[in-house]
Structure formats: structure tokens, C-alpha cells
C-alpha positions in Angstrom: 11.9 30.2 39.8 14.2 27.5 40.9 17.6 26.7 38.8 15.5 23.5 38.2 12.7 24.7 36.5 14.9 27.3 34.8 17.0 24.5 32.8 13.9 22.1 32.0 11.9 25.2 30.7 15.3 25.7 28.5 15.3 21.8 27.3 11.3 22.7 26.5 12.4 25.5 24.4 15.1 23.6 22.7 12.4 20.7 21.7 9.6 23.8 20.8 12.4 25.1 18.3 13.7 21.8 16.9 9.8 21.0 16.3 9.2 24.6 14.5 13.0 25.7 12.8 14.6 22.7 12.8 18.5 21.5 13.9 20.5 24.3 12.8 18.4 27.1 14.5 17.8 24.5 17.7 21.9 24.6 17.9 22.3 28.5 17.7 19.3 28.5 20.8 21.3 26.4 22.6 24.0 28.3 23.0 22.0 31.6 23.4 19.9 29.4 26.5 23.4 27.8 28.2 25.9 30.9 27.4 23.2 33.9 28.0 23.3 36.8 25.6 26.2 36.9 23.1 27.2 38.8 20.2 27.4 37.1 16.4 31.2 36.5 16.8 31.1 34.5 20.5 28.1 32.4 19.2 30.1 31.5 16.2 33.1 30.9 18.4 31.0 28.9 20.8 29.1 27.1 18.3 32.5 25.8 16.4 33.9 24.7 19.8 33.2 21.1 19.7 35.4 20.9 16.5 38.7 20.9 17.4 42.0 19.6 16.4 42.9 16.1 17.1 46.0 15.7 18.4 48.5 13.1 17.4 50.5 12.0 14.0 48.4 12.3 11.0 46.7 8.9 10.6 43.9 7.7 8.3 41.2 7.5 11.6 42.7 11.3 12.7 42.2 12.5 9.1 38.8 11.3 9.3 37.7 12.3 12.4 39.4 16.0 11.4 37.1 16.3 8.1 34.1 15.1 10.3 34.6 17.7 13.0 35.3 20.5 9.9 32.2 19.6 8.4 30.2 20.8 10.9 31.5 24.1 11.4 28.7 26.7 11.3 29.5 29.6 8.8 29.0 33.2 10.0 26.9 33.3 7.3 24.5 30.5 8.4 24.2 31.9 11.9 23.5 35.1 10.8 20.3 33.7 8.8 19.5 31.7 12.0 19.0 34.6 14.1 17.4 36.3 11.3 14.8 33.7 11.1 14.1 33.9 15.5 14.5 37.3 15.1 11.8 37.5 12.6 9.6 35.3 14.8 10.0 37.0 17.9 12.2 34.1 19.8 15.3 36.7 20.0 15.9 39.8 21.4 18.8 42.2 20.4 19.8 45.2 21.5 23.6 47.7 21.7 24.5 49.0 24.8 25.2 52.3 25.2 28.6 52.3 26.9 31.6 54.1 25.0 33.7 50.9 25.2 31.0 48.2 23.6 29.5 50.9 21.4 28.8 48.9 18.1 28.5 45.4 19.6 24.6 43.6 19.3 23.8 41.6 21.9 21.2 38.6 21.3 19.4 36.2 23.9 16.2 34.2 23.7 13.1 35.4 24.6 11.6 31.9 26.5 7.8 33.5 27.0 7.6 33.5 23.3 8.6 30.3 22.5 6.6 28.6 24.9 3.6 30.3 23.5 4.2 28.5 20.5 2.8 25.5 22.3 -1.1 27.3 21.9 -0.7 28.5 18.3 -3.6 25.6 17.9 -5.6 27.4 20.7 -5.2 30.8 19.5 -6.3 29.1 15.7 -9.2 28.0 17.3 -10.1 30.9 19.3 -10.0 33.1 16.3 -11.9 31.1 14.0 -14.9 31.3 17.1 -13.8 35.0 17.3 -14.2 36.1 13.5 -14.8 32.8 11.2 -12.7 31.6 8.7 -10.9 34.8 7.2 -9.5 35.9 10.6 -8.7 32.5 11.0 -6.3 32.4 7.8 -4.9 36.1 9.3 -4.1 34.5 12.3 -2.4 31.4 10.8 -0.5 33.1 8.1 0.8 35.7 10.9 1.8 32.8 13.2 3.8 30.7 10.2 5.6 34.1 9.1 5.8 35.8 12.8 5.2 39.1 11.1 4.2 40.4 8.1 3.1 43.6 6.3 -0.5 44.2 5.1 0.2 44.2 1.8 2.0 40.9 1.8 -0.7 39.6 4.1 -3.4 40.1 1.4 -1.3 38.5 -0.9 -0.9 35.8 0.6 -4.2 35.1 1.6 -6.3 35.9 -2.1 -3.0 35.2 -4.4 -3.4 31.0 -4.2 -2.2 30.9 -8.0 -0.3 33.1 -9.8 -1.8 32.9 -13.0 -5.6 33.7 -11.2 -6.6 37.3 -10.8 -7.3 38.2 -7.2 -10.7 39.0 -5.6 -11.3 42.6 -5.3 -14.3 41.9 -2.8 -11.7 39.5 -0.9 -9.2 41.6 -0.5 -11.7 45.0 0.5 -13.4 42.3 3.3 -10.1 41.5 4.4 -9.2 45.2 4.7 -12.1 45.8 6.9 -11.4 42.6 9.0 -7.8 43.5 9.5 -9.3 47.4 10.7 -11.7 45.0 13.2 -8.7 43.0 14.3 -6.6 46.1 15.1 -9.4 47.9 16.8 -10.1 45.1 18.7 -6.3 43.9 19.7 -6.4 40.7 18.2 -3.1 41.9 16.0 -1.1 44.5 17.2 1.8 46.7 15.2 5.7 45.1 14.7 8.0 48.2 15.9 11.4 47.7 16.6 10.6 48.4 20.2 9.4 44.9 20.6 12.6 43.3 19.6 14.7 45.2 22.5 14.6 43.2 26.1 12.6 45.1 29.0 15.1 45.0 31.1 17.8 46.7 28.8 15.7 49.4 27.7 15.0 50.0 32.1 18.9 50.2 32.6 19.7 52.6 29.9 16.9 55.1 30.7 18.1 54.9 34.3 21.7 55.1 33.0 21.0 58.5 31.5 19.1 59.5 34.2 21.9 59.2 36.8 23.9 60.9 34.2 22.1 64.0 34.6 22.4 64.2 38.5 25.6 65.3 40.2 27.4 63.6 43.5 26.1 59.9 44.7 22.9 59.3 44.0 20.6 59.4 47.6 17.8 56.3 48.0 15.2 58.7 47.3 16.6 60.1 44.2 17.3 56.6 43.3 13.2 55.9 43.9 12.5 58.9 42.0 14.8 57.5 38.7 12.7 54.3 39.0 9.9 55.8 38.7 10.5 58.4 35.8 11.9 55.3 34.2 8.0 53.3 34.5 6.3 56.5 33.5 8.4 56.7 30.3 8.7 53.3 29.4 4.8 53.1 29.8 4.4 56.4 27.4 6.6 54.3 25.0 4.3 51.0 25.2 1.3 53.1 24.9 3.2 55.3 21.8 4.0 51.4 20.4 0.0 50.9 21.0 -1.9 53.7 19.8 1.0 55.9 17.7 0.4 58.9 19.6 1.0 60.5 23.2 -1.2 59.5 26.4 -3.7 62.4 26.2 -3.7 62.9 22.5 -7.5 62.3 21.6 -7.3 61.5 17.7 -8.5 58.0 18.5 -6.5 56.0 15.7 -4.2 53.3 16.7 -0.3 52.8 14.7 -1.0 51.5 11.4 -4.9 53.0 10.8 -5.5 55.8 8.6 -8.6 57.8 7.8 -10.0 57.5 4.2 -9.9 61.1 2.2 -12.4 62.6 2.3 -13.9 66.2 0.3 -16.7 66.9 3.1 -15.0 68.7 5.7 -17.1 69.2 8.1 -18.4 65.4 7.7 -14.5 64.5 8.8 -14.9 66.5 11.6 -18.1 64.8 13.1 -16.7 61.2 12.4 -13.5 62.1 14.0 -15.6 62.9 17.0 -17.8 60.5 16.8 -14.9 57.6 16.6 -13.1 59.3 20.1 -16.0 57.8 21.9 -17.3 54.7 20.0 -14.9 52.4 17.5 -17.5 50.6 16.1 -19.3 53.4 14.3 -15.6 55.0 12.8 -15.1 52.0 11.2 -16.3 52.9 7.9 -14.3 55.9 7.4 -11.1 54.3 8.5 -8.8 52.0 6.7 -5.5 50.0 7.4 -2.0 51.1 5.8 -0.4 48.6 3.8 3.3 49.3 5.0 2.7 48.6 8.3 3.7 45.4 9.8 1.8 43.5 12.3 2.0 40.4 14.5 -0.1 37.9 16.8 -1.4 39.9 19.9 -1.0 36.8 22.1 -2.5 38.6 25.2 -5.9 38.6 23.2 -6.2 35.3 23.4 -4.4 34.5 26.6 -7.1 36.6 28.1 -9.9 34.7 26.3 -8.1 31.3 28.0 -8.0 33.0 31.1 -11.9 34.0 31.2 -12.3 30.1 30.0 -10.4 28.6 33.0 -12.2 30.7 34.9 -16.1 29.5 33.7 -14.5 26.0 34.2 -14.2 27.0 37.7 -17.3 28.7 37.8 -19.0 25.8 36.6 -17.3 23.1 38.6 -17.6 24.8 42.3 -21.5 26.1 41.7 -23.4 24.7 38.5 -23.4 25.2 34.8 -25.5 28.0 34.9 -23.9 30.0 37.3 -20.5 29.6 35.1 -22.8 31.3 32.4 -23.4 34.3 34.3 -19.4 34.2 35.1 -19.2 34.7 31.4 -21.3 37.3 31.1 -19.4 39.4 33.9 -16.2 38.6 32.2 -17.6 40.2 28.7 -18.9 42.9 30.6 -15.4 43.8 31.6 -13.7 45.4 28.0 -9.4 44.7 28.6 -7.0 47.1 27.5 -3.5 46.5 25.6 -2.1 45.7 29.2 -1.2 41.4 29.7 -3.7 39.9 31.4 -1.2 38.9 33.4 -1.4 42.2 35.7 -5.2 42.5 36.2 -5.5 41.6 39.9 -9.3 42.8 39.4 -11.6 43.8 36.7 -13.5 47.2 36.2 -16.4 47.9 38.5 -19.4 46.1 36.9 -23.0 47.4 37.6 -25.7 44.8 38.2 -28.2 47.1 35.9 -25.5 46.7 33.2 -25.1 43.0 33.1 -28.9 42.4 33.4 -28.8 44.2 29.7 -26.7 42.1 28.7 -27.9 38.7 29.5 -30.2 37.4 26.1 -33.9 37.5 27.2 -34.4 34.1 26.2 -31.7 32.9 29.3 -33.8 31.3 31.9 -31.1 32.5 34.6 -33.4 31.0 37.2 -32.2 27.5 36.8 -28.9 27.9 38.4 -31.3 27.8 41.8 -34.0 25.6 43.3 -37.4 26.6 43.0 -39.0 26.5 45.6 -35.7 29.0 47.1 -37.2 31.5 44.4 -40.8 31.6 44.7 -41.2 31.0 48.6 -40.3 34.3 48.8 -42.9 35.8 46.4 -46.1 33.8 47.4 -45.5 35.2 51.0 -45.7 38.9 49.2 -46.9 38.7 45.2 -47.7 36.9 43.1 -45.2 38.5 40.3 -41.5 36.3 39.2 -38.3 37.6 40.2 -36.8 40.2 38.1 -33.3 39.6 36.0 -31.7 42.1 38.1 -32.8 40.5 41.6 -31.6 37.3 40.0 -28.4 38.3 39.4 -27.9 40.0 42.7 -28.4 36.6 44.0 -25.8 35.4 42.3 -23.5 38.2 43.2 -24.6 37.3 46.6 -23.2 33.6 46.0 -20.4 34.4 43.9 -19.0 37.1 46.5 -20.0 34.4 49.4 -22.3 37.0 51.3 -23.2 34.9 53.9 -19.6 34.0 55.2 -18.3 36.3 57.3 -14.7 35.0 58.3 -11.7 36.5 56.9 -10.6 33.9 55.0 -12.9 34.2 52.4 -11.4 37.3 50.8 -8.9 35.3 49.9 -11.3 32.5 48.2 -14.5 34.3 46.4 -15.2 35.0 42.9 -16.3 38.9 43.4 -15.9 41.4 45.8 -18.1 44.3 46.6 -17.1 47.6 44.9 -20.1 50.4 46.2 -22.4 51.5 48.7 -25.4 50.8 47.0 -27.4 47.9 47.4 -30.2 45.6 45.5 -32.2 43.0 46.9 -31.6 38.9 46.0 -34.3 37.1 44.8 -34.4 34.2 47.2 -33.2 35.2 50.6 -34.2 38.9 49.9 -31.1 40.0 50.9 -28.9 43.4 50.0 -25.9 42.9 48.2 -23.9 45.3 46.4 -25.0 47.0 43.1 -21.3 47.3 41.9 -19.1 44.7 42.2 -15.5 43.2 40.9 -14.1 40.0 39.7 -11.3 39.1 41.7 -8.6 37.7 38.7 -6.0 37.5 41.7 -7.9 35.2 43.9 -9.5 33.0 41.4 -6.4 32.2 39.8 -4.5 31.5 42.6 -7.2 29.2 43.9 -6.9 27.4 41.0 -2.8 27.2 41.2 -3.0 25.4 44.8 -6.0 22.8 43.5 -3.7 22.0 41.2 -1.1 21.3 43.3 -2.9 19.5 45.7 -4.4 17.2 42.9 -0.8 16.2 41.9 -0.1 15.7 46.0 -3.3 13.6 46.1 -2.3 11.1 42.6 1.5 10.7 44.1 1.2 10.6 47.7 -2.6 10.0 48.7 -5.2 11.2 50.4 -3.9 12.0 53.8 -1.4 13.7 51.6 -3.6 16.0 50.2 -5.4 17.0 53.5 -2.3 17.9 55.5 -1.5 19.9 52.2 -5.2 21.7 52.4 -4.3 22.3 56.3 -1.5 24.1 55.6 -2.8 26.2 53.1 -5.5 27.2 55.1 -3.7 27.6 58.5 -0.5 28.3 58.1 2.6 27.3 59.9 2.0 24.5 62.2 3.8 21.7 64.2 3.2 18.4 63.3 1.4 17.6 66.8 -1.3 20.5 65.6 -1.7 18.8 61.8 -2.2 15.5 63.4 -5.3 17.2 65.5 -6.7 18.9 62.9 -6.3 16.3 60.1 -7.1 13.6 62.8 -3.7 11.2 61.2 -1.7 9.6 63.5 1.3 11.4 64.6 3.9 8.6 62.6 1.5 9.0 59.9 2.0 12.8 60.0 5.8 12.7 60.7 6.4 9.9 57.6 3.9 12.6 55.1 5.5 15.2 55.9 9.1 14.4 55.3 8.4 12.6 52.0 6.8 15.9 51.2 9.4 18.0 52.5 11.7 15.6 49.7 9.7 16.4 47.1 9.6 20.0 48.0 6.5 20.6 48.3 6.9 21.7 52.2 9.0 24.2 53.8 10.7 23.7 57.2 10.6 26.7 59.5 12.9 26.4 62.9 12.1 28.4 65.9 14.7 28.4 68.6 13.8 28.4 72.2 16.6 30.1 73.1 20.1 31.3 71.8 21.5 28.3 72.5 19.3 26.5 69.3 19.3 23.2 70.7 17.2 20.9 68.6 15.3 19.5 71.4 14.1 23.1 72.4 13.0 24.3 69.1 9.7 24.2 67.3 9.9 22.7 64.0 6.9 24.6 61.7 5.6 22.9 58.4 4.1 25.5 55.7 3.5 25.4 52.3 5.7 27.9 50.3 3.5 28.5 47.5 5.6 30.4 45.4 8.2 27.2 45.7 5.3 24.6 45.2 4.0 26.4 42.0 7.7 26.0 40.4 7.7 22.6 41.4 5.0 21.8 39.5 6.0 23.9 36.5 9.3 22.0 36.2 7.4 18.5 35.9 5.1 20.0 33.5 7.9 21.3 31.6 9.3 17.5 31.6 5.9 15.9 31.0 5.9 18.1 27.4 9.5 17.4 26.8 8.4 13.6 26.9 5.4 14.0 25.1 7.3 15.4 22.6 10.2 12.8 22.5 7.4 9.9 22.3 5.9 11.6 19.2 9.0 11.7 17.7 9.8 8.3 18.2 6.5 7.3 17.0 6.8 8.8 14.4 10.6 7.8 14.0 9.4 4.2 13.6 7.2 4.3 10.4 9.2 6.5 8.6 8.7 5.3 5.5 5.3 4.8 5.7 4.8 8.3 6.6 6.9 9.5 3.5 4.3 7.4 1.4 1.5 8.2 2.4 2.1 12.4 1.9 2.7 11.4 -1.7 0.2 13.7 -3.8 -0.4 10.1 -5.7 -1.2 8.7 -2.3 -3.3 11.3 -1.0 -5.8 11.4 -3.9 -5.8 8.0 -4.1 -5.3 6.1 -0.8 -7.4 2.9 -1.3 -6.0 1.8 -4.0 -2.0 2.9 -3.5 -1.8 1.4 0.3 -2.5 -2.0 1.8 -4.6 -2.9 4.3 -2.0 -3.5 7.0 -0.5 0.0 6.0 -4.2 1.8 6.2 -4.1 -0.1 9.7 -0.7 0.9 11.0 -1.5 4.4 9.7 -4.8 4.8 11.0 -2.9 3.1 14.4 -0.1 6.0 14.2 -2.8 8.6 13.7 -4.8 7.3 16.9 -1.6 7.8 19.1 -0.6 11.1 17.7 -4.1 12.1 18.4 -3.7 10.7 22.3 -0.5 12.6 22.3 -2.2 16.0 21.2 -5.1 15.8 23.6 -2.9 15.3 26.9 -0.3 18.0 25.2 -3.6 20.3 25.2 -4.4 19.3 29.1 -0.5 19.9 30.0 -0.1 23.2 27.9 -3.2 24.6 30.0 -1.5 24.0 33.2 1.6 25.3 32.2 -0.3 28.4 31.2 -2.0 28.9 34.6 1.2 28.9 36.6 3.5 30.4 33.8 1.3 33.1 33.3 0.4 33.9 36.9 3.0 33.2 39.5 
């Protein structure tokens, strides 16, 4: 990522943490986000910098000025609570070293990946209300307003709404059960203290101790060999943070579940066996501890975002029908703890097994022309396609069986996986029986259409096509784009360079000779995609940031009628406590808020594609 993009994502976490903590924990980020990581004393130091003496003879305006600049001092006290309160939410990281000499000293620094995914907390509401109604709804909601909480206090919160009323012992028991659901199925996952320490300094101090161990200068291969001890621990430790127990250990209960007592022995024996191979049916037997904390599992839902962006896709490039069988593959394919993020593909899925899946009343056949389907069958029987062949015709047009260039590797929706073979329903014929979704080229399909839309609204059309020329060919000179595209060659040479300003093109110069004279070098265009996708990232970044700041100011100009109208005396009774102008210029103020919200909801899905992806 380019030092561009790094400092607007920084002013994007500033505004996310102004919005959500307010000025006193936005000033304490800033410093973590320009200075790095710090311990309590620098940030304070840092933090009191701007007050300084004023030098001079004591005057009124100096004495003024002085008391001004003292008033703001930030107590140790008030930055401690500060960090508490990110800390708490996930937006910090702290960790100690392990050297002799800064033995003692805490380190903190903002985690940025979890404060911009408080820009979806209204997403992940909404996907958990479709997920499990109301009640994990209110879960999800209180987790995300406390960032963590235990059980106990979670079922206080939710079925305590008055303190004189006696809480609902069928509540609370459903919500016990739904929190055992939520666990089992990763929608919340277990607060360890793990979580809070950065990646990359628990990496250096296993590797640290590691070199310890070994005498003389470490070689390049026992280097290679530390760095990969190093992943195979750190992912024993994730999977320890996940399930509470070793990789191999087979009791089947994750960190924070517990099995109910129970006197029948042998009873306990056949559940625990039973729950090692299916979840759903050791669900009655098992309950949740109270003590444990637990958090948002944001991969859950980023996952859920992910199989949504790609239906949209689905749906866009073939028809809606086909982007329902899309979602049917996608069910088909059960996650693990692991961020979506590093899926390139999904598990091998069977066309048997998604043809049980698919409800009987689907008529899958739509998604293709009828006379395609039955032109085959009159020639042979009289009998309809099967659900299997149908969906092997699909596989046939998702995986794009009938191009044979290499470049479609690169550009399909599935890839074959087996040997085997079952017959399509319309051209009768054999595609794969086992097959993949291809998470790596579907997503990164969808990056470059989305740079190339934003090349197309700023520069035009031609723009967009010598864009799509590079992406498909390569590096080329601009006598071979004007061929291609058929553009004039100024046309080419003026597109080109304004793109080559707005970095979306790269510049490759291939010398002739050693001598590198201009006029006997090849000048290359190409599209560095890693560079384009952080191009676009920073002017999402500052589209938010703007949003934001034209909310604000929005809302900055009816103040007071804002502070009115959340009056309790005002909210019960509305008609008769406002005018009709301020019923108008609230009604206006709520119609441009809602604007806002709907093209923060467009940007925050494209920031998600290339944030989460790249």
C-alpha cells in the first residue's frame, strides 16, 4: 500500500473514532496513528506537546494564552482510561518486549483492520437478525456497543430492562442455547488475551527464542526452518484460542462450552461421541460458561458479504437464476475459523451433493432456454432433465467448458476438481462431477471491473478500453494499443499519459542497448494491479472521510433543532410540540442523512472488496 493510502486510511480511522469515542480518545489515536507504537509515558508526553510555555514578560494576553494551553493538558489518568476504552474494543494492541533492557515497558499501537470494520456494524446487525431473528440480533448489538463482554453480563443485559422487574427464566435458558448455537457456529468467538498482542510481535519473539537456542550464525536454511516452526506454533496457538484444546485432541468442545452433568455414564460417553462427528445433535447436552468472555467474530459475517458480492456477480454476468445456484455452492462449502480472506478456493463440492440440496420446488431450469433443454430429449425420450444433469450444465457454464484458451483460468467461477464426469442437460456434454469455486479469481475479477468503472466515469470510454487491453494483454507499446483498441495513435499517446498521472499505468523502459538512448528504447504501458487497487482504496478512503464531514455539518447546522426534537416530551408527542416548518426541516434533515447512509453503504462495500482482498 502506497504512503498515500496509508495516511488517508489513518484520517478514516481518526473520523471512525471521533464518530464512536468521541474527542478525547480521537486525540490519543492520533498520536498512536502519526508517532507509531508508544508506551503511556511518550503518549502523554506527546500528547501535552502542543502546550508549551509562552515566552516573553508576563502580560495579561501571555497569562491567558498560558492558562488556555494548561487547560488542555491530558492527565495520565485520562489517557490511561482512553486506552482502556480501545483496548476494550479491540482498536489497540499492547504487548512487552522481551528484551532485558525494556523489560517492563507496554507498548500500544492501533489496530486499523478493526476500526474500519466498524464502518459494517449495520451490516453485521442485519446479517445476524437474517441469520438467527431478533435475539441474536440484540447479542450481536450489545457485543458490538461493549466490544466484549462475559456471558453472564450479556444475559443481564439483554433480559434485565428494569431493575425492579424479575427476569425471564425462559429468556435467559433460550438465550443460553442461542449463545451455545452462536459459538458452535462462529458467529462469536472467545476474548483471550492472545487477541490483544500484534501478529507480528508475537512472530519476532518466538523466532527470537528460537535463534536463542542455536549456536554460531544462523545459515539461510536454518533461518527457513525458524520461520516455519514459528507458523506451525503460532497456528497451534490460534487453533488453542479457537477450540481450547491441542490440534488432534478429539473432545469436540470449543473455549467457553461445557458439558451439562450428567449421572448416566455410559449416556455421556455416546453423546461425547456422537458430538465429535455432528454439532447439531450435542447441542442439548452442552451448555455455555458464564465467565467466559466473548466478542464479534467479524469473519462470519465478512464471509457471508463475500458469498453476497459474489451472487451479485453471479447474477449480473449470467441470470438471476444461475446466481441462485452460486448460492447454493457457496452453502455447500462449510468455512472454518480461518479469515475468509485466505480461501483462494473452496472444498471440493460433488454435483450429487448439491442436487440434495437445492429445495424441490426450484425450477432450476429457468436459468436456460427451452428449447436448449428439451431438443435434446425429443431426439432420445420423452422423460425431463434430471436436477443433477441440470446442474452439471451449469458447472459447465460457470467453469466456461467450452472455452479452451488459457486465459480463462484466470476469469471462471469454478474449476474442475476430479476425474469423473456427468452429462449436461442441453449440449449432453461431460463435465466434471467434483468441482471448486475459485474465491481468488472471482474476487479479483471484480477488483479490476471496479477499477475500470472508475477509469470509464473520469476519463471515458476509450479510457476504459485501453485499460481492458492491458489487463488482458499485458505490456504493450502504444503503436500495438492503438491496433488493438482501433484509437488513434494521439488519442492513445494523450490516454495514456493522463493515466499514467493518475497512476493508474505503469511505465516499463526497455533499452536497445547499453547506451539507453531514449530514441532506441521501447516504452511498455501495463497495468500494475496491485498499485491500481491502492489507488482506488485511497479515494474510497477520502469519499467516506467526506461523507462523514458533510453529515456532520448537516447536522452541525440544525443543532438545536436536533436537541429538541430527542426530548422524551417531543418524541411522544411530536405533532403537537413542533411546527410545521420544523416537522419539514426535520423530515428534510432526515432525507439527507438517509442519502448519506445509502452511498456510505455502496462505498463501505468497495472498500471491503479491495481491503479485504489485495
Amino acid at each position: 500500500m502506497s504512503s498515500v493510502s496509508v495516511r488517508e486510511q489513518s484520517h478514516l480511522c481518526l473520523h471512525i473514532i471521533r464518530e464512536h469515542f468521541g474527542p478525547i480518545v480521537e486525540s490519543v489515536a492520533h498520536v498512536l496513528l502519526r508517532r507509531g507504537r508508544l508506551t503511556v509515558p511518550e503518549l502523554v508526553r506527546y500528547l501535552n506537546a502542543s502546550a508549551v510555555s509562552i515566552p516573553g514578560h508576563l502580560t495579561p494576553q501571555r497569562t491567558e494564552l498560558a492558562s488556555k494551553a494548561s487547560s488542555r493538558l491530558f492527565p495520565l489518568r485520562v489517557v490511561q482510561q482512553a486506552l482502556i476504552v480501545l483496548i476494550q474494543h479491540h482498536c489497540v494492541l499492547h504487548s512487552k518486549p522481551t528484551g532485558d533492557a525494556l523489560s517492563g515497558e507496554e507498548y500500544f499501537e492501533i489496530n486499523q483492520e478493526e476500526v474500519l470494520c466498524r464502518l459494517r456494524f449495520g451490516t453485521y446487525l442485519s446479517l445476524a437478525h437474517a441469520w438467527g431473528g431478533d435475539d441474536a440480533q440484540d447479542v450481536v448489538r450489545v457485543l458490538l456497543y461493549h466490544g466484549q463482554m462475559r456471558v453472564a453480563d450479556i444475559l443481564s443485559a439483554l433480559t434485565h430492562s428494569d431493575e425492579t422487574q424479575v427476569p425471564d427464566a425462559n429468556r435467559i435458558a433460550r438465550l443460553r442455547v442461542l449463545l451455545v448455537s452462536m459459538l458452535q457456529e462462529s458467529v462469536v468467538r472467545p476474548s483471550t488475551p492472545i487477541q490483544h498482542v500484534s501478529p507480528l510481535d508475537r512472530q519476532l519473539t518466538l523466532e527470537l527464542s528460537l535463534r536463542k537456542t542455536q549456536r554460531g550464525v544462523p545459515t539461510a536454511k536454518s533461518l527457513r526452518e525458524i520461520k516455519a516452526k514459528v507458523e506451525s506454533i503460532i497456528n497451534e496457538e490460534d487453533h488453542r484460542d479457537w477450540e481450547g484444546s491441542s490440534i488432534g485432541d478429539t473432545d469436540g468442545l470449543r473455549l467457553g462450552l461445557v458439558r451439562k452433568a450428567s449421572s448416566d455414564q455410559n449416556r455421556d460417553k455416546r453423546q461425547k461421541r456422537r458430538s465429535n462427528t455432528d454439532v447439531s445433535e450435542s447441542r442439548d447436552d452442552i451448555d455455555i460458561d458464564s465467565n467466559v468472555w466473548l466478542r464479534v467474530h467479524y469473519d462470519f459475517f465478512h464471509l457471508r458479504l463475500r458469498n453476497d458480492i459474489i451472487v451479485r456477480a453471479a447474477t449480473s454476468r449470467y441470470n438471476s437464476m444461475t446466481g441462485e445456484i452460486m448460492r447454493y455452492m457457496l452453502e455447500t462449502d462449510r468455512p472454518g475459523t480461518a479469515p475468509c480472506e485466505k480461501d483462494e478456493r473452496s472444498r471440493p463440492i460433488s454435483v450429487s451433493s448439491l442436487a440434495h440440496r437445492i429445495p424441490k420446488d426450484t425450477r432450476i431450469q429457468r436459468g436456460f432456454d427451452k428449447r436448449s433443454i428439451m431438443a435434446q430429449y425429443d431426439t432420445k425420450r420423452s422423460a425431463t432433465p434430471s436436477t443433477s444433469e441440470l446442474l452439471a450444465e451449469y458447472v459447465a457454464v460457470l467453469t466456461c467448458n467450452d472455452n479452451i484458451s488459457s486465459s480463462v483460468h484466470s476469469t471462471r467461477f469454478l474449476a474442475p476438481c476430479s476425474s469423473g464426469t456427468v452429462s449436461g442437460a442441453t449440449t449432453g456434454t461431460r463435465v466434471a462431477s467434483t468441482f471448486t469455486v475459485e474465491y481468488v479469481n472471482i474476487i479479483r475479477q471484480l477488483q479490476l471491473d471496479m477499477v475500470r468503472d472508475v477509469v470509464v466515469d473520469r476519463f471515458g470510454p476509450i479510457a476504459g478500453r485501453i485499460f481492458s487491453i492491458l489487463v488482458e494483454k499485458g505490456k504493450l507499446e502504444e503503436k500495438h494499443i492503438s491496433k488493438i483498441g482501433l484509437i488513434s495513435m494521439g488519442e492513445t499517446r494523450d490516454i495514456c499519459s493522463r493515466l499514467f498521472a493518475a497512476s493508474i499505468l505503469s511505465l516499463q523502459e526497455v533499452p536497445k542497448s547499453n547506451e539507453r538512448n531514449p530514441q532506441r528504447t521501447f516504452f511498455l504501458w501495463y497495468v500494475d494491479a496491485v498499485h491500481c487497487k491502492s489507488w482506488l482504496q485511497d479515494q474510497l478512503h477520502r469519499t467516506l472521510i467526506q461523507l462523514s464531514r458533510r453529515r456532520l455539518y448537516e447536522q452541525s447546522q440544525k443543532t438545536s433543532l436536533l436537541r429538541k426534537s430527542e426530548r422524551t416530551d417531543v418524541r411522544e408527542d411530536a405533532n403537537s410540540l413542533l411546527t410545521d416548518w420544523e416537522r419539514n426541516e426535520l423530515a428534510s434533515l432526515r432525507t439527507v442523512e438517509e442519502a448519506i447512509t445509502v452511498a456510505e453503504a455502496r462505498v463501505v462495500r468497495d472498500t471491503f472488496v479491495l481491503q479485504h482482498f489485495s
